[in-house]
N, C-alpha and C positions, 0 to 999 in steps of 0.2 A: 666552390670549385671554379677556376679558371682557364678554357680552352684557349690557350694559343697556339696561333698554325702562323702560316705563312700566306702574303695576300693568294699565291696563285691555289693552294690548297683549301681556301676561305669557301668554292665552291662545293666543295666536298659534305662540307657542313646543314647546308640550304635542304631545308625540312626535317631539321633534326636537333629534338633538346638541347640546348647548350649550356642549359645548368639552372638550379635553381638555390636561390637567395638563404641565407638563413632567416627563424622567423623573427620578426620585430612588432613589438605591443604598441598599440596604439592607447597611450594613456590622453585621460582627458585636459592635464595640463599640454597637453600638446594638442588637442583639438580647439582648446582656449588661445592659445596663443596661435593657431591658425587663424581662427575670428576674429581674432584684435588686427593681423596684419590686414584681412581680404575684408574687414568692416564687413563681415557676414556671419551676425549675432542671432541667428534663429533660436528661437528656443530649443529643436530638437538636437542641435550641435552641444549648448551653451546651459542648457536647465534642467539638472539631472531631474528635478522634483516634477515639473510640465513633463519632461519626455519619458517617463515613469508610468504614465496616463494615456500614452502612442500605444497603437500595436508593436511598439518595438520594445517599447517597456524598458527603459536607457535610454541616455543619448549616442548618437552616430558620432563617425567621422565623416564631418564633409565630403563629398565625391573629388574635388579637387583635390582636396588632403591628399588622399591616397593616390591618386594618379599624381600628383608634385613628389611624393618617396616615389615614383619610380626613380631617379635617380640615383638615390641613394641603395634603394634593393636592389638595381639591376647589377650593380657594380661586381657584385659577386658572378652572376650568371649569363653576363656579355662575353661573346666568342671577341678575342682579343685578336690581334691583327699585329707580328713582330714588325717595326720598325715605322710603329704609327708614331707620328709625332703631336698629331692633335688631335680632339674628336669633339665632333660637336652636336647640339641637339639638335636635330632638325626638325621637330616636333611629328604630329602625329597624324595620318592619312585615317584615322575609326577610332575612337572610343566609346565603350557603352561600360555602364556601371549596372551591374548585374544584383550584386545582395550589398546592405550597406555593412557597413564598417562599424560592428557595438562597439563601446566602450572597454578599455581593458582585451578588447579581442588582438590576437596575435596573425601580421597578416608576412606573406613572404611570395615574389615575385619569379617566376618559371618563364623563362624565353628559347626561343624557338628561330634562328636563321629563315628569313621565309624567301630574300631575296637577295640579290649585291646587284646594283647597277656601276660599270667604270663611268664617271664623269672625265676623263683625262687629266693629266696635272698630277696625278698620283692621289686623286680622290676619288672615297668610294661613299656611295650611298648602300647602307645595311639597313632594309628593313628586317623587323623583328615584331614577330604574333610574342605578343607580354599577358601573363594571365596571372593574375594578383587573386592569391588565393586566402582562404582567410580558415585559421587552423581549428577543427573541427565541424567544418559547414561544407556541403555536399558542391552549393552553387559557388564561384568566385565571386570578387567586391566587382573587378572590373577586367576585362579586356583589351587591348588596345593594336592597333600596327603600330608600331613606336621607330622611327626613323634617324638613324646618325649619321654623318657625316663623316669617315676619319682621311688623312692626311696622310698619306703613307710614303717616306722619303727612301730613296734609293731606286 
């Protein structure tokens, strides 16, 4: 689901769900091909048999794995802003990675308006509390304040 308002109605939002992601599976061909790109081959990522013998008993998803799909999860669950023309990442004031990311685990992203600053120019800075949940685990993978930038003309 997607909340679009208007910039001046955009404060109305500020402390308040804005929606959350559908879920998406973290398969280990996708944990492989994160490794290959960040050359970050740990066994506990990359060797189902060695991380089999972990207290996790599997392998993970990288901690950057999951925080790099926030873009892609958040997409559904960003309060949208009519007559943005661009939006950009501005990356992130906290991250903490809370439970890892198993194998085959299904994880989906829930955002929260926490702020809007006017920078002028018709930009706005939107902080957003991001909590990346992972579907039947009490704890989340990870947390973040995840900050965008958008462009708003008119």
């Amino acid at each position: 689901m997607t909340i679009t308002v208007t910039k001046d109605d955009l404060k109305d939002y500020i402390g308040k769900e804005t929606g959350a992601s559908d879920w998406f599976q973290v398969t280990q061909d996708r944990i492989d091909q994160f490794a290959d790109v960040t050359l970050d081959h740990q066994f506990i990522h990359v060797d189902p048999e060695a991380a089999a013998k972990t207290p996790f008993g599997t392998t993970i998803a990288h901690g950057f794995l999951t925080l790099s799909l926030l873009s892609h999860l958040a997409g559904g669950s960003l309060i949208r802003v009519e007559g943005t023309e661009m939006g950009i990442n501005y990356g992130t004031d906290k991250v903490r990675f809370m439970s890892p990311v198993k194998v085959n685990s299904e994880i989906r992203c829930r955002t929260t308006l926490k702020q809007v600053e006017n920078k002028g120019a018709g930009r706005l800075l939107l902080h957003h509390d991001v909590t990346v949940d992972i579907k039947g685990e009490e704890r989340p993978a990870l947390i973040a304040e995840w900050l965008t930038m958008i462009v708003v003309g008119g």
